[in-house]
C-alpha positions as CSV (number, residue, x, y, z in Angstrom):
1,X,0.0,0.0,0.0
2,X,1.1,3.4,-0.8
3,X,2.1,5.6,2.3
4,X,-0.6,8.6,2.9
5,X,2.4,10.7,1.9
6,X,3.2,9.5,-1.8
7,X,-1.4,9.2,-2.6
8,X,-0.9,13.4,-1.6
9,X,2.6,13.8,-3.8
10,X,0.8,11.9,-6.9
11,X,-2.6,14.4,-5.9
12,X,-0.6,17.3,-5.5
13,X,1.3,16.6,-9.2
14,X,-1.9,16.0,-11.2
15,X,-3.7,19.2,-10.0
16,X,-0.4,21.0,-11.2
17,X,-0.2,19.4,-14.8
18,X,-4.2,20.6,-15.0
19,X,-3.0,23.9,-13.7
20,X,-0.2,23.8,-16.4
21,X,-2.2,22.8,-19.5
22,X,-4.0,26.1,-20.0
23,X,-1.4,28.6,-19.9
24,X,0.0,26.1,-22.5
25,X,-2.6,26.2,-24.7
26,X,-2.9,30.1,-24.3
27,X,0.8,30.7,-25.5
28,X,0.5,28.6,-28.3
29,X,-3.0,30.6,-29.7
30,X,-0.6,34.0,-28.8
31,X,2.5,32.1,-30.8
32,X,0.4,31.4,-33.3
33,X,-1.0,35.0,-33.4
34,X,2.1,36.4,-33.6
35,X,3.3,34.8,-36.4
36,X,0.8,35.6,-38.5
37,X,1.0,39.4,-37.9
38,X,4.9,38.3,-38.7
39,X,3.7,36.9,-42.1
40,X,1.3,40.1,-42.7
41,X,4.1,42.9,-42.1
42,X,6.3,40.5,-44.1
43,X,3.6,40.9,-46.8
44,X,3.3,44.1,-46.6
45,X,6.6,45.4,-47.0
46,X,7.6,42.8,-49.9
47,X,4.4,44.8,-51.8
48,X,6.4,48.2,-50.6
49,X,9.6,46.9,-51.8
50,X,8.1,45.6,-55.1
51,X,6.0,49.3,-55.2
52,X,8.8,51.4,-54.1
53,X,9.9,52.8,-57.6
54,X,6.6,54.0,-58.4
55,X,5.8,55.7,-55.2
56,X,7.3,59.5,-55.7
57,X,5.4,59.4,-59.1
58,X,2.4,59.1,-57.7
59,X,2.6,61.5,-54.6
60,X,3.6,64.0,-57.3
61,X,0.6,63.2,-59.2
62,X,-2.0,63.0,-56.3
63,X,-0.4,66.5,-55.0
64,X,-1.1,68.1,-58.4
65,X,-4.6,66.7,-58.7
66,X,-5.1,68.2,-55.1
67,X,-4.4,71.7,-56.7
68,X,-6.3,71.1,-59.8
69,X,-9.1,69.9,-57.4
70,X,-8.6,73.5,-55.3
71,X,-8.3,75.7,-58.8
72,X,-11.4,73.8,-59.9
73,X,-13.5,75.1,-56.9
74,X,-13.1,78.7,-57.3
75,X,-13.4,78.4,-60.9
76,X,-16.6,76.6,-61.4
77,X,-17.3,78.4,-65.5
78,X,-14.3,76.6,-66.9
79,X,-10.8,77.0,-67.3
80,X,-7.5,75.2,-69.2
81,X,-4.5,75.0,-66.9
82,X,-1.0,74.0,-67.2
83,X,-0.4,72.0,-64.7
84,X,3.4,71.8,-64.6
85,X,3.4,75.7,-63.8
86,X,-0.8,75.9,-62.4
87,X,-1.0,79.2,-64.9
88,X,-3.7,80.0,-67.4
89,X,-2.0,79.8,-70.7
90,X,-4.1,83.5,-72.4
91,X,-4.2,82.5,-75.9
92,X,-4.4,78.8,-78.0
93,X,-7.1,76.9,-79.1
94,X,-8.0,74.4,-76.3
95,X,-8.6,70.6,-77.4
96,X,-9.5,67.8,-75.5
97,X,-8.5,64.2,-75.4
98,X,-10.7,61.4,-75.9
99,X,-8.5,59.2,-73.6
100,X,-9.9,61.2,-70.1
101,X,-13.2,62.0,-72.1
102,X,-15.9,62.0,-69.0
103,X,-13.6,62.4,-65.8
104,X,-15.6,63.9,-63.1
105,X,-14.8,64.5,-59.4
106,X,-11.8,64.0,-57.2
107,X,-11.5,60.5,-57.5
108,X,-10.9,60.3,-61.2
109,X,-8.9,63.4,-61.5
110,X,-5.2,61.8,-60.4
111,X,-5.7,59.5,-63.7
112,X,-6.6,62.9,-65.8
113,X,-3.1,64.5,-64.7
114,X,-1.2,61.5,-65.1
115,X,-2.1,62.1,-68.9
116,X,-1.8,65.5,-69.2
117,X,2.0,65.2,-67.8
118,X,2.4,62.2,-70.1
119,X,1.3,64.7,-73.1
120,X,0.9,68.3,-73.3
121,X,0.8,69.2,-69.8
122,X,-2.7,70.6,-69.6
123,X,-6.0,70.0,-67.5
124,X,-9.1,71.7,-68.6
125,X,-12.5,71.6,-66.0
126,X,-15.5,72.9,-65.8
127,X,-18.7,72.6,-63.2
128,X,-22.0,70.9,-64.7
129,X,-24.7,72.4,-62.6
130,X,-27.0,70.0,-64.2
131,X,-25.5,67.0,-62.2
132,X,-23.6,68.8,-59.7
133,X,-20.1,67.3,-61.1
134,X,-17.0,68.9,-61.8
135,X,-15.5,67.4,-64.8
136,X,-11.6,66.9,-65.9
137,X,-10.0,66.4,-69.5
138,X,-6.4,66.5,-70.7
139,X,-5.9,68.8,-73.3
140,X,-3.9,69.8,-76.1
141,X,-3.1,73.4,-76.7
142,X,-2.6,74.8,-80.4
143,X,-1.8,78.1,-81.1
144,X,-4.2,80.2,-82.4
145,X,-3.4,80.1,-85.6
146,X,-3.6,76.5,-86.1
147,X,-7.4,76.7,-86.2
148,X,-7.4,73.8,-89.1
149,X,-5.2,71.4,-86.8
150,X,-7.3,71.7,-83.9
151,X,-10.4,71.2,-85.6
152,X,-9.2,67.9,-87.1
153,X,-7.7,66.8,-83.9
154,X,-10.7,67.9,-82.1
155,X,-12.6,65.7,-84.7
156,X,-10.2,62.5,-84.3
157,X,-11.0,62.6,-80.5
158,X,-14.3,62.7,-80.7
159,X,-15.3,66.4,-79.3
160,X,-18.0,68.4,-79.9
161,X,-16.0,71.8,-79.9
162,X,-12.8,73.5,-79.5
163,X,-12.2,76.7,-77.4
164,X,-10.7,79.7,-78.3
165,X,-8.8,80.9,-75.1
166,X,-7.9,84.6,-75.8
167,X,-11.5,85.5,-77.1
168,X,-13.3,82.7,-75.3
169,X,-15.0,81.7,-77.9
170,X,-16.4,77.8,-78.3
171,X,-16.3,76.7,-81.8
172,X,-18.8,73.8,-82.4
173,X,-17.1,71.2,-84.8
174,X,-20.4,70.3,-86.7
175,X,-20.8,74.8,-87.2
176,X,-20.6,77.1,-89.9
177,X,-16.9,78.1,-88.6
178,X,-15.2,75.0,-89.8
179,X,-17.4,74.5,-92.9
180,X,-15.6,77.8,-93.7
181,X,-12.3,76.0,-92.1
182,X,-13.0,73.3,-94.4
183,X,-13.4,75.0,-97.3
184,X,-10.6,77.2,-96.9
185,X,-11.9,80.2,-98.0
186,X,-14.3,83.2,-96.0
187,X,-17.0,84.3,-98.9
188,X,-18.0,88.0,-98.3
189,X,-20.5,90.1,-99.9
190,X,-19.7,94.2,-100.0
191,X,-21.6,96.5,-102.4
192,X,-18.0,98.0,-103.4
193,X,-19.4,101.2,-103.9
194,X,-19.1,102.7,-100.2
195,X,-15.6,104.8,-100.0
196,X,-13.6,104.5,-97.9
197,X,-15.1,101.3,-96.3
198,X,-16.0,99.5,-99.6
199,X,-15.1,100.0,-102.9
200,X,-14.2,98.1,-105.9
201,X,-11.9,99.4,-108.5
202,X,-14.2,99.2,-111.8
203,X,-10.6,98.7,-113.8
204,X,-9.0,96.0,-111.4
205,X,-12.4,95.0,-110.0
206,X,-10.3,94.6,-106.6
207,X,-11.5,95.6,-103.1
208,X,-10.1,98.2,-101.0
209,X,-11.4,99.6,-97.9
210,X,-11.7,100.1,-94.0
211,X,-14.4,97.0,-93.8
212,X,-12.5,95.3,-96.2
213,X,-9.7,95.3,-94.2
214,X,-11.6,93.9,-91.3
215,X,-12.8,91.7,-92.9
216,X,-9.3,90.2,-94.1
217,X,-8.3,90.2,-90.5
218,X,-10.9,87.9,-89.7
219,X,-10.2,85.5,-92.6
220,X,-6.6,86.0,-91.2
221,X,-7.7,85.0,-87.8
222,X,-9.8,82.0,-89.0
223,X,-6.4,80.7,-91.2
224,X,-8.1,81.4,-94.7
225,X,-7.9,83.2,-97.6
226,X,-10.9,85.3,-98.5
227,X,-13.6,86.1,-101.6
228,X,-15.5,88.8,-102.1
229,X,-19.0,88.8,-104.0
230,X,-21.1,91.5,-105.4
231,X,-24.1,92.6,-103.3
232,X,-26.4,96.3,-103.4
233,X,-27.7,98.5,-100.9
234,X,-31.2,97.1,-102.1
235,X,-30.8,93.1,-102.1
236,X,-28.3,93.4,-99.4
237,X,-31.1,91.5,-96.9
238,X,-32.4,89.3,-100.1
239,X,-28.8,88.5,-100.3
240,X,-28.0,87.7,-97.5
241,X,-30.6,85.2,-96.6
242,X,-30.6,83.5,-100.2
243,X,-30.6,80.0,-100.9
244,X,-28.4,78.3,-101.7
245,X,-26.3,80.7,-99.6
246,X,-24.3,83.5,-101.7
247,X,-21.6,84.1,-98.9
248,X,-21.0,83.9,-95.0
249,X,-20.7,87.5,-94.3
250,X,-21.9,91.0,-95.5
251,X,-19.8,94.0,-94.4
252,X,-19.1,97.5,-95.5
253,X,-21.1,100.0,-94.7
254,X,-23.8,98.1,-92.8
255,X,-25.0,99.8,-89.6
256,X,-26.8,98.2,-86.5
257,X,-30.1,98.3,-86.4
258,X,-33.3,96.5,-84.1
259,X,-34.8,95.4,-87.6
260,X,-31.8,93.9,-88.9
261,X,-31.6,91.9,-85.8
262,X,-35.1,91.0,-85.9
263,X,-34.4,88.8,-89.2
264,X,-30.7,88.2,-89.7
265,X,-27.8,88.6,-86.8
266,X,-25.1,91.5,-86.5
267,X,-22.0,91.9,-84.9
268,X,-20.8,94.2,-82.2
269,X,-19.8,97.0,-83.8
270,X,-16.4,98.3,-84.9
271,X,-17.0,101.8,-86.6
272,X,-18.9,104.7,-84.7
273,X,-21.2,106.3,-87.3
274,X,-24.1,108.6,-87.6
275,X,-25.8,110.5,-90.5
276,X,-24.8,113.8,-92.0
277,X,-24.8,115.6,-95.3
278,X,-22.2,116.5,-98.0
279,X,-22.7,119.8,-100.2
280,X,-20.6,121.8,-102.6
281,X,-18.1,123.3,-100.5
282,X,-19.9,127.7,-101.5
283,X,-22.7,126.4,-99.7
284,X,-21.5,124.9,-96.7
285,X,-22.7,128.4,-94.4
286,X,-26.2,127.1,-96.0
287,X,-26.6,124.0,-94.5
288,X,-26.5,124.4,-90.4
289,X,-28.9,122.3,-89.5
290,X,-31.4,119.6,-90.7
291,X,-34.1,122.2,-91.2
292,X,-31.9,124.2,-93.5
293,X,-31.6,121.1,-95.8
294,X,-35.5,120.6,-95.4
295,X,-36.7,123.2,-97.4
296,X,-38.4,123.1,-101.0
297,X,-35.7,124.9,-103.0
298,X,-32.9,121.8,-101.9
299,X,-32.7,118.9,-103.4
300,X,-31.3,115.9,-101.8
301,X,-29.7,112.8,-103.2
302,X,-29.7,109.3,-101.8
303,X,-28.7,105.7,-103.0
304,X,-31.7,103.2,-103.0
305,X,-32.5,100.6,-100.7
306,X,-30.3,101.4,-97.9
307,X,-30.7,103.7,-94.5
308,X,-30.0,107.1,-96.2
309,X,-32.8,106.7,-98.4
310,X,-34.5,105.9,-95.4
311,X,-33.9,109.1,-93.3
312,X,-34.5,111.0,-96.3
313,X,-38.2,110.1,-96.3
314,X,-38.5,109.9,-92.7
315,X,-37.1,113.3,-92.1
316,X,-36.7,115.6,-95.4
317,X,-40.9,116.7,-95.6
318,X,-40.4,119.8,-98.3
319,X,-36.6,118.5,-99.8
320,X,-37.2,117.3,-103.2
321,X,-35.9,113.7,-102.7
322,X,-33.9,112.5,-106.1
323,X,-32.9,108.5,-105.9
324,X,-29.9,107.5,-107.8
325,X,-28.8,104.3,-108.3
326,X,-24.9,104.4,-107.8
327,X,-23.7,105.5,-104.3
328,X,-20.0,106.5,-105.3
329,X,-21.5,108.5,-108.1
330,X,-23.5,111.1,-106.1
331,X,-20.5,112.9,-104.4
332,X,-19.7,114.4,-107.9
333,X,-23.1,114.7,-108.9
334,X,-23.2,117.3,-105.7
335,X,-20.2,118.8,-106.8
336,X,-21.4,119.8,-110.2
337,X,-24.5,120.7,-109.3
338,X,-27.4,118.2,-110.3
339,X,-28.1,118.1,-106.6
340,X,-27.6,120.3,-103.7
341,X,-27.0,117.6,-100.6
342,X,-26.1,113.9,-99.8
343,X,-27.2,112.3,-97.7
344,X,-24.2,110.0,-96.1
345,X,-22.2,109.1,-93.0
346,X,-19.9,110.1,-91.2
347,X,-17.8,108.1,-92.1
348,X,-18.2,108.3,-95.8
349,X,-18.4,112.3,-95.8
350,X,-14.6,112.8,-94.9
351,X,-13.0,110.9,-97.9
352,X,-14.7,112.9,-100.4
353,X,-14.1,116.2,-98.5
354,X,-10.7,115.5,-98.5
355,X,-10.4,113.9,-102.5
356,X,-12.6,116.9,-104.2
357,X,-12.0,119.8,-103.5
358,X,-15.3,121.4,-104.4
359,X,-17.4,119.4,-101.6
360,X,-18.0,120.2,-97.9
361,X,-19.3,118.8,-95.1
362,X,-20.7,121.4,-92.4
363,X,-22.2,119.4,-90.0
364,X,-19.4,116.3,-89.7
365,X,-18.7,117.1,-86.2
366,X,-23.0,117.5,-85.1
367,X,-24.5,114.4,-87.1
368,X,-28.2,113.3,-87.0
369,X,-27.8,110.1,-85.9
370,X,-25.4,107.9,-83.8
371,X,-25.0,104.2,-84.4
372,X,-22.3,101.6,-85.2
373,X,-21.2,99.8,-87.9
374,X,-21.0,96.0,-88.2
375,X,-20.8,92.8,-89.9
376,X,-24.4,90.9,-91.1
377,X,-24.6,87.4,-91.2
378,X,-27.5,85.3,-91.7
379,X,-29.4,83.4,-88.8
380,X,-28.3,79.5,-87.5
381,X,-24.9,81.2,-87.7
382,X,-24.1,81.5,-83.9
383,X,-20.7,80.2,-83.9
384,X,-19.6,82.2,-86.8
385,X,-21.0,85.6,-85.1
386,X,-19.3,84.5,-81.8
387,X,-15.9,83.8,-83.8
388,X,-15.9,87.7,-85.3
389,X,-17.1,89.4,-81.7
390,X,-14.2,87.8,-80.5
391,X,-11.9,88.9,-83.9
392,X,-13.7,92.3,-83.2
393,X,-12.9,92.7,-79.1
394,X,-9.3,91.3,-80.1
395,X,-8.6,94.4,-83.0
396,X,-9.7,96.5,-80.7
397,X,-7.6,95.1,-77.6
398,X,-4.5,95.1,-79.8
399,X,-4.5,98.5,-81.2
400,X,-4.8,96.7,-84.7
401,X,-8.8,98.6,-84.6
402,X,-7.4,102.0,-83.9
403,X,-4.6,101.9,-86.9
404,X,-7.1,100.6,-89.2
405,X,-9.1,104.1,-88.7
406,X,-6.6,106.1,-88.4
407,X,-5.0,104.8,-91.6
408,X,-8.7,105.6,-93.4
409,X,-8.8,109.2,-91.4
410,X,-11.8,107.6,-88.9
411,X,-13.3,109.1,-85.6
412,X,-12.0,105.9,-83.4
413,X,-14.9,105.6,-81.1
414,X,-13.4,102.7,-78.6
């Protein structure tokens, strides 16, 4: 028999080993723990090490989108921004590219400056308040007198415009501007016969004159050469609205009115005008007013169809009123005495002044009427009118405007 002694030893060493056995089995669950977050941080920074390289990249990119993402917020109408210097480029024809083509938000913006710094280095955005988003494209930038190239790389990417930065103008790529891009030539239609804004030389049959000009600087600015066809003071509207179409533009002489723009669309003007009178030069203390000219021994002279003619039998009650059919012929025809007065402009009167002698023009500095001059186009031609606003805001932020009239001898109104 076992001594009371050794049955309490044996007791004694089993409750131990049950003591023992869970602590046991608690360090081996921790052990096993431990390992695996071993294994996980092992994980983690093998991916690191494989990743490393691209790292910098990519903090670079996500900083710049940050900036883009801050620009974008206090420039909600739009903007085109180099991102490698976060300026405003002022002039170029902005273009997107189809590869970033409906990037909105933060989240998609990294992936929209990763292209632009892989290409040209611009981001343009703009906020759609119809869905709240802000939307992202990389963008090419082509000088602005690349029109043709942007168009066809606007086409190739599958855009519905391209943006003219210095004038802000957005040229639809399905418009009237690049049919005339296309084409490769602006078509205009002057009368010719409206010195020293349009005239053509009946010898040369070439154009010369201060809307002519303008109108070469905005087939300059559209990268085209230009035509001009024959229109008249009466089918000028007929003209302009014909089908098939006779030519994009009308300019010249044309002044701004509420019933042109009723039926047809005009430009801003670029010529300050009014209606006055030319007279032979011994009866200039004759004419000092309007009344003066409205009296039954004067008679007055006018071109058909246009706005003299117009104001002649809306003001002249007692004037006998004598219509002739060729505007640059009626200056001489005052001179030598078939008729007492034109009716003109003021910007018309000064050329002849100057060029005969015999002719005056007494009330230059006090005329009738004050209006503008501008360029007539025919309706559906939106993008075309926005394309020469802008041409005609640009002449007249560059100074090119201002020579143009003072080369002519013109009353710069601007």
């Amino acid at each position: 028999m076992q001594s009371l002694s050794n049955c309490k030893k044996k007791n004694d060493m089993k409750t131990e080993e049950k003591n023992r056995r869970p602590v046991t089995e608690q360090a081996g669950k921790q052990l096993r723990a431990l390992n695996a977050a071993v294994m996980l941080i092992l994980a983690m920074t093998l991916w690191s090490c494989a990743h490393h390289d691209n790292d910098p990249q990519k903090e670079r990119i996500a900083a710049l989108a940050d900036k883009v993402w801050a620009y974008s917020q206090s420039h909600p109408d739009g903007f085109t921004l180099d991102v490698r210097t976060m300026t405003e480029p002022q002039e170029g024809i902005a273009v997107s590219y189809a590869a970033t083509q409906n990037s909105h938000s933060r989240g998609q913006l990294d992936k929209v400056v990763e292209h632009a710094l892989q290409h040209d280095g611009y981001v343009g955005g703009w906020y759609n308040s119809e869905d709240g988003q802000y939307y992202f494209d990389s963008t090419r930038l082509f000088a602005e007198n690349e029109l043709s190239d942007a168009i066809a790389f606007g086409k190739n990417n599958g855009q519905h415009s391209v943006f003219v930065l210095s004038t802000y103008t957005d040229i639809p790529l399905d418009g009237k501007v690049v049919e005339i891009v296309e084409r490769g030539t602006l078509l205009v239609g002057t009368t010719g016969d409206y010195r020293p804004l349009s005239y053509r030389e009946p010898a040369t049959g070439e154009y010369w004159g201060f809307g002519i000009e303008v109108a070469g600087e905005i087939a300059r600015r559209l990268g085209v050469a230009i035509a001009f066809e024959g229109t008249s003071w009466p089918t000028l509207s007929a003209d302009v609205v014909a089908e098939p179409q006779r030519f994009d533009l009308a300019i010249g002489g044309i002044t701004i009115t509420d019933a042109r723009r009723e039926t047809m669309l005009m430009s801003d003007g670029y010529l300050t005008n009014g209606k006055t009178i030319l007279c032979r030069a011994a009866d200039a203390a004759r004419f000092g007013s309007l009344a003066d000219v409205d009296q039954p021994d004067v008679r007055v002279m006018v071109n058909p169809g246009g706005l003299n003619e117009k104001f002649a039998n809306e003001n002249l009650r007692h004037a006998t009123i004598i219509v002739w059919p060729k505007n640059e012929e009626i200056p001489a025809k005052v001179a030598k005495g078939d008729a007492d007065v034109m009716i003109t402009e003021i910007t018309e009167a000064p050329y002849y002044v100057k060029t005969d002698s015999r002719l005056a023009a007494p009330l230059l500095n006090a005329p009738f009427t004050h209006g503008e001059i501008g360029v007539l186009m025919r309706k559906g031609q939106d993008d075309l009118l926005q394309v020469v606003n802008g041409v005609i805001r640009k002449m007249k932020d560059d100074g090119t405007l201002r020579r143009l009239h003072e080369k002519y001898g013109l009353s710069y109104g601007y």
